[in-house]
GUDOTOR-274307 format. One record per residue (C-alpha): x, y, z. Coordinates in steps of 0.05 Angstrom, whole numbers, plus 5000, padded with zeros to 4 digits. Layout:
@px = X | py = Y | pz = Z
...
//
This chain:
@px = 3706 | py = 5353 | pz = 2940
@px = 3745 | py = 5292 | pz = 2935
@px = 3744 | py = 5229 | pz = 2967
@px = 3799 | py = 5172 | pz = 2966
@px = 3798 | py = 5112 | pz = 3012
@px = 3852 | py = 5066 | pz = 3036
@px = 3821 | py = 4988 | pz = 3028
@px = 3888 | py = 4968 | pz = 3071
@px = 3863 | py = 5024 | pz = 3133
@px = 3792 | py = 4994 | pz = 3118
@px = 3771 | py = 4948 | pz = 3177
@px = 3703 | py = 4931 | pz = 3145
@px = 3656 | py = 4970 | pz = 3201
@px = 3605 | py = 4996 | pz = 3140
@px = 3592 | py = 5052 | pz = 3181
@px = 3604 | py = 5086 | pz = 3119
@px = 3561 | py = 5054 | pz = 3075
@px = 3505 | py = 5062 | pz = 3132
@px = 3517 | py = 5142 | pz = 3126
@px = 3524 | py = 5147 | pz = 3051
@px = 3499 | py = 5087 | pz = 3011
@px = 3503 | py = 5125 | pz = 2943
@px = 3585 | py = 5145 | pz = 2953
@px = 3601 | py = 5081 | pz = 2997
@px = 3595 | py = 4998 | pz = 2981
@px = 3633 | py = 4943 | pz = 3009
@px = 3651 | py = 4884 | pz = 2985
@px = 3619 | py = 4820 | pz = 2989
@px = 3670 | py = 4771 | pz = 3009
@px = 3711 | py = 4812 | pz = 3058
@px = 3664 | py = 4881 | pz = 3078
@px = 3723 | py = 4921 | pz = 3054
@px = 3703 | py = 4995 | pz = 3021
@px = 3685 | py = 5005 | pz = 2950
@px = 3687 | py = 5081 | pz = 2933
@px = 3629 | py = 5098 | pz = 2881
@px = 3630 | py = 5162 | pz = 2881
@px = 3706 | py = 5202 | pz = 2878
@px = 3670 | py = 5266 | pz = 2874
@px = 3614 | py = 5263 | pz = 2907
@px = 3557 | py = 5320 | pz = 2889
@px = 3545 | py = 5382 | pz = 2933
@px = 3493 | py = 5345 | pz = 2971
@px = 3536 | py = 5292 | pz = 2995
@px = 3588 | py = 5336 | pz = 3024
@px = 3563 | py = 5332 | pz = 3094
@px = 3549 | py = 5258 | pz = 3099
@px = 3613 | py = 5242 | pz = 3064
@px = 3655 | py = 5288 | pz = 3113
@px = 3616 | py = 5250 | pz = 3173
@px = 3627 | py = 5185 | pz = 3146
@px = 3711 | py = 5200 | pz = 3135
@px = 3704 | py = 5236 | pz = 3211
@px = 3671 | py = 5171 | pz = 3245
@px = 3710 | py = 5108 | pz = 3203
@px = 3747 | py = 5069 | pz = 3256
@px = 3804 | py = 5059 | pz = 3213
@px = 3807 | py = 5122 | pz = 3185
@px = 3813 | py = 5091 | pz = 3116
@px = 3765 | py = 5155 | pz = 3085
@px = 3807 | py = 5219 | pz = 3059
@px = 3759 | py = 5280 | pz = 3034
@px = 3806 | py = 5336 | pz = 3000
@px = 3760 | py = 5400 | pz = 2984
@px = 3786 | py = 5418 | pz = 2924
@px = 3745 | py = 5443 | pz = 2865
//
């Protein structure tokens, strides 16, 4: 799995930084997503797709590739 984000999509919600604390951050000034993770271990995979599935402004991407 990989993960990309868009900060310009990003409206700030931290929903997913609620869902997945140890992939997601956002930043301090402006609540816009910091990616930590780009490839995410096998027990993120869930969370991660449920966090790209429920962002309001769609600014996660997962790709499953190896």
């Amino acid at each position: 799995m990989k993960v990309t984000v868009d900060e310009e999509k990003c409206c700030g919600a931290g929903t997913c930084v609620l869902l997945a604390p140890d992939v997601f951050d956002q930043r301090e000034d402006d609540g816009i997503v910091i990616l930590l993770e780009e490839r995410p271990g096998e027990e993120h995979h869930k969370i991660v797709r449920e966090a790209a599935s429920v962002c309001p402004g769609v600014a996660i991407s997962v790709s499953e590739d190896a």
